[in-house]
C-alpha positions as semicolon CSV with decimal commas, in nm:
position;residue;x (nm);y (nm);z (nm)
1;X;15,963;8,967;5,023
2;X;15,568;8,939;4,978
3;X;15,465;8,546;4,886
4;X;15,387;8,589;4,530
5;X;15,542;8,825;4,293
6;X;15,249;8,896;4,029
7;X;15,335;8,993;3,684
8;X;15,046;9,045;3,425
9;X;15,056;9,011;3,008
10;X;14,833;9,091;2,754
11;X;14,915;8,839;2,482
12;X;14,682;8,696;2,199
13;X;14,769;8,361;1,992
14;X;15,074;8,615;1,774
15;X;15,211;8,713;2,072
16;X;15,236;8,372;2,241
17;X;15,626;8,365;2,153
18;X;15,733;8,705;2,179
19;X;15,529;8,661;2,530
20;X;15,713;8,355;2,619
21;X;16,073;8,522;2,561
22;X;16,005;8,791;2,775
23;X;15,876;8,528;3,051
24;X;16,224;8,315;2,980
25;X;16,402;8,631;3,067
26;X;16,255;8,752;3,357
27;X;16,281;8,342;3,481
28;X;16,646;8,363;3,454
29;X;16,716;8,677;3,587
30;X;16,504;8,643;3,935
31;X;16,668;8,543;4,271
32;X;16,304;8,397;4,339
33;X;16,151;8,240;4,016
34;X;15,938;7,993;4,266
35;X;15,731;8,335;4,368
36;X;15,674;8,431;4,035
37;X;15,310;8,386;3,907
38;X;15,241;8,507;3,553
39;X;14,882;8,623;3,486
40;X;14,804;8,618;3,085
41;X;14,479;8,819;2,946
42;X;14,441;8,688;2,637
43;X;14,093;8,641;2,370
44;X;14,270;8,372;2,195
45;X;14,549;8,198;2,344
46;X;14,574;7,815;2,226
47;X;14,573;7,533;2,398
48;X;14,891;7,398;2,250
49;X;15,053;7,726;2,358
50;X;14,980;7,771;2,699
51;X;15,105;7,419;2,737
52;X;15,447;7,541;2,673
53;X;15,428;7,823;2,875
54;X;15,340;7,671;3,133
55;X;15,594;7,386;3,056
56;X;15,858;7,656;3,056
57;X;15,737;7,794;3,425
58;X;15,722;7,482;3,549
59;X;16,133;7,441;3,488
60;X;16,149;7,710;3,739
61;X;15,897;7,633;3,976
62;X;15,668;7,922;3,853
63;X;15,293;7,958;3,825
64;X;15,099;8,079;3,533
65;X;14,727;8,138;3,421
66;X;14,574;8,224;3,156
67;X;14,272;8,459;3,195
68;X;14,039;8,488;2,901
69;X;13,866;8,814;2,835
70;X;13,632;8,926;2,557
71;X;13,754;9,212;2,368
72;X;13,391;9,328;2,308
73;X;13,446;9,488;2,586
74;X;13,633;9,760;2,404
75;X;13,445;9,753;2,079
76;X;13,364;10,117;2,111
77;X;13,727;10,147;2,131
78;X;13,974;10,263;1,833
79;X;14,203;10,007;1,674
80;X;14,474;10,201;1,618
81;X;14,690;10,093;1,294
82;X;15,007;10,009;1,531
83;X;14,803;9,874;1,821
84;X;14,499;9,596;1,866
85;X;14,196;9,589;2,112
86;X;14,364;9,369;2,304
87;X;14,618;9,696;2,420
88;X;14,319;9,752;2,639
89;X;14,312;9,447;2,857
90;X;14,568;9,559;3,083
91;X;14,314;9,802;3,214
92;X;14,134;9,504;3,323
93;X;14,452;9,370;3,518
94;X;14,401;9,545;3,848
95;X;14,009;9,415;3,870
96;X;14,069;9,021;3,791
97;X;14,319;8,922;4,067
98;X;14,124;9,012;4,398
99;X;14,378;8,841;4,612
100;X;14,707;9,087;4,459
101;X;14,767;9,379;4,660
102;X;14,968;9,462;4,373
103;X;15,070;9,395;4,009
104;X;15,342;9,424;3,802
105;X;15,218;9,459;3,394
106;X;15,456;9,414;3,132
107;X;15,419;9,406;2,760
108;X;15,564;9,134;2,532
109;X;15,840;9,334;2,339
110;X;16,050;9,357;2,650
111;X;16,380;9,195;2,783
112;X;16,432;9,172;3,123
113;X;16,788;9,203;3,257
114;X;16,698;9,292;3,653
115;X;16,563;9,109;3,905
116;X;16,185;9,175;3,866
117;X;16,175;9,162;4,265
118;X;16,320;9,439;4,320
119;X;16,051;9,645;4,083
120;X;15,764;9,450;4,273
121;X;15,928;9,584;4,643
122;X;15,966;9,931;4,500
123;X;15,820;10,172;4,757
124;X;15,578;10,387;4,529
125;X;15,442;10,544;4,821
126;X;15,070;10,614;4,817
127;X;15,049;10,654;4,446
128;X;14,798;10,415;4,263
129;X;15,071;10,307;3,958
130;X;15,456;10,337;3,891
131;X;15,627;10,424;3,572
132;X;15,889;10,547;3,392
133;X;15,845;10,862;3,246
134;X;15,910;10,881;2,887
135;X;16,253;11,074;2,759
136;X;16,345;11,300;2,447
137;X;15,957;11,208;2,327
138;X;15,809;11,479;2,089
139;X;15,493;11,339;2,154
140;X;15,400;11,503;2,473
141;X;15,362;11,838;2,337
142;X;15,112;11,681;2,136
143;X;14,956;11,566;2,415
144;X;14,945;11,859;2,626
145;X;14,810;12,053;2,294
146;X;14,486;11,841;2,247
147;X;14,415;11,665;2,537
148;X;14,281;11,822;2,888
149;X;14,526;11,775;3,113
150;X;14,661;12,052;3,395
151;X;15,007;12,060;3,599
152;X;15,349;12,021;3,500
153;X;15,459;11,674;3,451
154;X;15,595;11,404;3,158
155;X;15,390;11,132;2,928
156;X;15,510;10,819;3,083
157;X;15,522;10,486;2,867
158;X;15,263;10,226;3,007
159;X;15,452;9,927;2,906
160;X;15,606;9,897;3,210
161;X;15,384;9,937;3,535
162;X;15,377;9,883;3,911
163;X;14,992;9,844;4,037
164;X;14,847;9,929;4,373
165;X;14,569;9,693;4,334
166;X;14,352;9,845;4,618
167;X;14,385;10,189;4,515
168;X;14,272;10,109;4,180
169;X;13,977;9,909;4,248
170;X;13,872;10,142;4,573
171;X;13,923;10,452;4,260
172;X;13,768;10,244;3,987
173;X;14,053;10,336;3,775
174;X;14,041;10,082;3,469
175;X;13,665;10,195;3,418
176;X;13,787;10,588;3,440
177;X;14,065;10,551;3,158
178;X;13,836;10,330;2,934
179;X;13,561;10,591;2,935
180;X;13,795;10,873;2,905
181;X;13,964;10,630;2,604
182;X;13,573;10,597;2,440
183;X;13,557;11,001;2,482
184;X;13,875;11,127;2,307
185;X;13,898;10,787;2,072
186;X;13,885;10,992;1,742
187;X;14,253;11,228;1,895
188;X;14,434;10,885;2,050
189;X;14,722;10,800;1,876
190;X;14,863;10,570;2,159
191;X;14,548;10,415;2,271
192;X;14,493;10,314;2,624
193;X;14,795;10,489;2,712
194;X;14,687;10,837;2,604
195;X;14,406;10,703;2,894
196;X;14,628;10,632;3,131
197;X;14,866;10,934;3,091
198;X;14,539;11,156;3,143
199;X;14,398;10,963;3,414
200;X;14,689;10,966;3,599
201;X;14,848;11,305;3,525
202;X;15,062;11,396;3,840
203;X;14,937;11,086;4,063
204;X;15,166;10,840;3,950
205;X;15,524;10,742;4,083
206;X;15,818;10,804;3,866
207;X;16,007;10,465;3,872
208;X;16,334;10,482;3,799
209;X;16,477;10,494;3,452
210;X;16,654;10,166;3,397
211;X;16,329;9,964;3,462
212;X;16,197;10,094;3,113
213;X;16,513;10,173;2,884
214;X;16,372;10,213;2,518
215;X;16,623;10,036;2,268
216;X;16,548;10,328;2,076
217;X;16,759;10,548;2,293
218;X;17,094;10,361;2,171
219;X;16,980;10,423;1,811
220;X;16,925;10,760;1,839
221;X;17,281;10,798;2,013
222;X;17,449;10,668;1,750
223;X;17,245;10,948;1,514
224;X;17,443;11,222;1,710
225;X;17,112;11,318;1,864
226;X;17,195;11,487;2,238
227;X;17,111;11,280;2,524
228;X;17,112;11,434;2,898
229;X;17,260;11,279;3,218
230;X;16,951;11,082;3,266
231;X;16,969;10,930;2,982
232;X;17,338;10,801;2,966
233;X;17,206;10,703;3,352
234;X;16,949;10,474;3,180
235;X;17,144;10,303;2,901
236;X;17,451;10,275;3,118
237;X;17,325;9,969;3,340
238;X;16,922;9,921;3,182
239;X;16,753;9,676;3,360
240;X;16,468;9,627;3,135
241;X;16,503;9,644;2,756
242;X;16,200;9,784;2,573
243;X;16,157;9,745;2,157
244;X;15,904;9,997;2,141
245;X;15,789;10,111;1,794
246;X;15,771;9,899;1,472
247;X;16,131;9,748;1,451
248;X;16,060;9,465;1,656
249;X;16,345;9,214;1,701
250;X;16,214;8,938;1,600
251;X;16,100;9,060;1,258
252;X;16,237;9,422;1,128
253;X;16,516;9,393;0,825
254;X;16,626;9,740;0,994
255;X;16,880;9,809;1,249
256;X;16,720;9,724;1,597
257;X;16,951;9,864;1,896
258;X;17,000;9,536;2,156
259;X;16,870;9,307;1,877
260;X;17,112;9,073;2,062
261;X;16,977;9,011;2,389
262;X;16,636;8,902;2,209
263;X;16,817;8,651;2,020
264;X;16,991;8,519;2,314
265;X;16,662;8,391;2,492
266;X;16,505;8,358;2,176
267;X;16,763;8,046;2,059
268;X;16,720;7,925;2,414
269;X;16,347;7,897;2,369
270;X;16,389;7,713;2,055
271;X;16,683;7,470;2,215
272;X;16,550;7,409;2,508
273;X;16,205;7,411;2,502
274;X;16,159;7,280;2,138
275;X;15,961;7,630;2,094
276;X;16,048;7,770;1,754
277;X;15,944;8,073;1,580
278;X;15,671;8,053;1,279
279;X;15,930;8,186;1,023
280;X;16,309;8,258;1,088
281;X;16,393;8,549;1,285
282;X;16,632;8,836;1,141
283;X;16,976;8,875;1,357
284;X;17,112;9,128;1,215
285;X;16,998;9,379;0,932
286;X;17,040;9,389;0,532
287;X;17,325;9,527;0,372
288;X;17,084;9,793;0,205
289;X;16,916;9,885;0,536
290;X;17,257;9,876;0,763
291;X;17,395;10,166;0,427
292;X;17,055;10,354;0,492
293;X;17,131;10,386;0,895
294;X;17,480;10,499;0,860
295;X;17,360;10,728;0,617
296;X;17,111;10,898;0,867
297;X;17,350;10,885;1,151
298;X;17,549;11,070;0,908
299;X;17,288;11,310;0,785
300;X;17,166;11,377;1,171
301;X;17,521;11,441;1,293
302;X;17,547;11,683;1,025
303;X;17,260;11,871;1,085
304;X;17,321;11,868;1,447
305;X;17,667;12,037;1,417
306;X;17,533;12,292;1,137
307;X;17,244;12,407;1,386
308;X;17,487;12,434;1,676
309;X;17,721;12,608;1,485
310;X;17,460;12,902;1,366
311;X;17,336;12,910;1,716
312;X;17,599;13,015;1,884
């Protein structure tokens, strides 16, 4: 095992918490939290929180810094409705720690269930990042339709990323996608990824599955919606949770698939680090929206079964 195991956030001063659960989780699920050094990007983090993150790393013997960086560096940028300048920073992740040979980056709506060890030893070969490629995701026909990209191969989801840190900075990689980001801004829809899935269009690893399992994927089971062998291979044994889209755990009413394991190092947070939430956090969802998800699961199965019917 290499010295350090480096894992990289982009956080601002709203993400602090949510940022600080994820770090709790990967901290108890590590055989070597004393390796672990957290690198944060953030433009505004406060004093008062990196105090208790680094209070919280220190239980475990764990380094942290906080890295400041100026988001006018992607003022030319969109700010997408769903996603701040500060998606951007992690382009800068690969270029402010000289001394990695590689990185791990992780964004702040994830649990981790693994040991993030054995995702920094993964052998990725000679490719410059790792990642899971995205699974029953409309969106990549969309991609493939307006963006200029050649070869077979699937839109990956970039919150979840191994790093060659030579590669990139040898390739200049982080300025590549944020130019190609500033040319297509008006088309993005997902921001700096869009960049990165363009950039790195058949040169990038596919990690395995469970390293990146989208909560979504237990919702959309429960719908009646199909899901292939690699996808019951995910959610059977997921090793990282990931809350992408806008139910978030810690805030959506809705249903949120794995709401659970949020909540579990969530409370501990709170108990035993005195770090509370701003306002209290949902566990479960309304009566009213818990009626309108059965009723969809309902209304999906249904129109599953009539399409398969008058298709065969």
């Amino acid at each position: 095992m290499l010295d350090e195991i480096s894992v990289f956030f982009s956080a601002d001063e709203r993400y602090a918490r949510y940022c600080a659960v994820t770090i709790l989780s990967i901290l108890e699920n590590t055989s070597s939290p004393n390796k672990l050094h957290f690198y944060i990007l953030s433009p505004d983090l406060s004093l008062e929180n990196t105090q208790r993150i680094e209070k919280l790393c220190a239980q475990f013997a764990a380094q942290v810094s906080v890295i400041p960086i100026d988001l006018a560096l992607f003022s030319s940028l969109p700010e997408l409705q769903h996603l701040s300048l500060n998606t951007y920073s992690r382009l800068r992740c690969a270029d402010v720690c000289d001394g990695c040979e590689r990185i791990i980056y992780l964004d702040c709506d994830l649990i981790i269930l693994g040991d993030i060890a054995e995702l920094f030893e993964y052998d990725f070969g000679t490719k410059p990042i790792g990642a899971v490629p995205h699974v029953q995701f409309p969106y990549q026909d969309f991609f493939l339709k307006h963006f200029d990209v050649e070869g077979n191969d699937i839109y990956f989801n970039g919150g979840v990323m191994l790093i060659n840190t030579v590669y990139w900075r040898e390739k200049q990689y982080g300025e590549e996608t944020l130019k190609w980001a500033d040319k297509y801004s008006n088309k993005l829809h997902f921001g700096d990824q869009d960049a990165l899935n363009a950039v790195f269009w058949k040169n990038y690893c596919h990690l395995p599955g469970v390293w990146n399992v989208e909560a979504r994927l237990f919702k959309e089971k429960l719908l009646g919606l199909p899901q292939n062998e690699e996808i019951t291979k995910r959610m059977e044994n997921p090793k990282i949770i990931h809350y992408t889209g806008a139910d978030k755990p810690w805030s959506s009413q809705n249903y949120v698939p794995m709401r659970h394991l949020y909540t579990h190092y969530s409370e501990q947070l709170s108990q035993n680090f005195a770090w509370f939430p701003s306002k209290p956090e949902p566990k479960k969802c309304t009566i009213q929206s818990f009626l309108k998800f059965v009723w969809s699961c309902l209304y999906f199965r249904a129109s599953y079964n009539f399409h398969a019917i008058f298709n065969t």
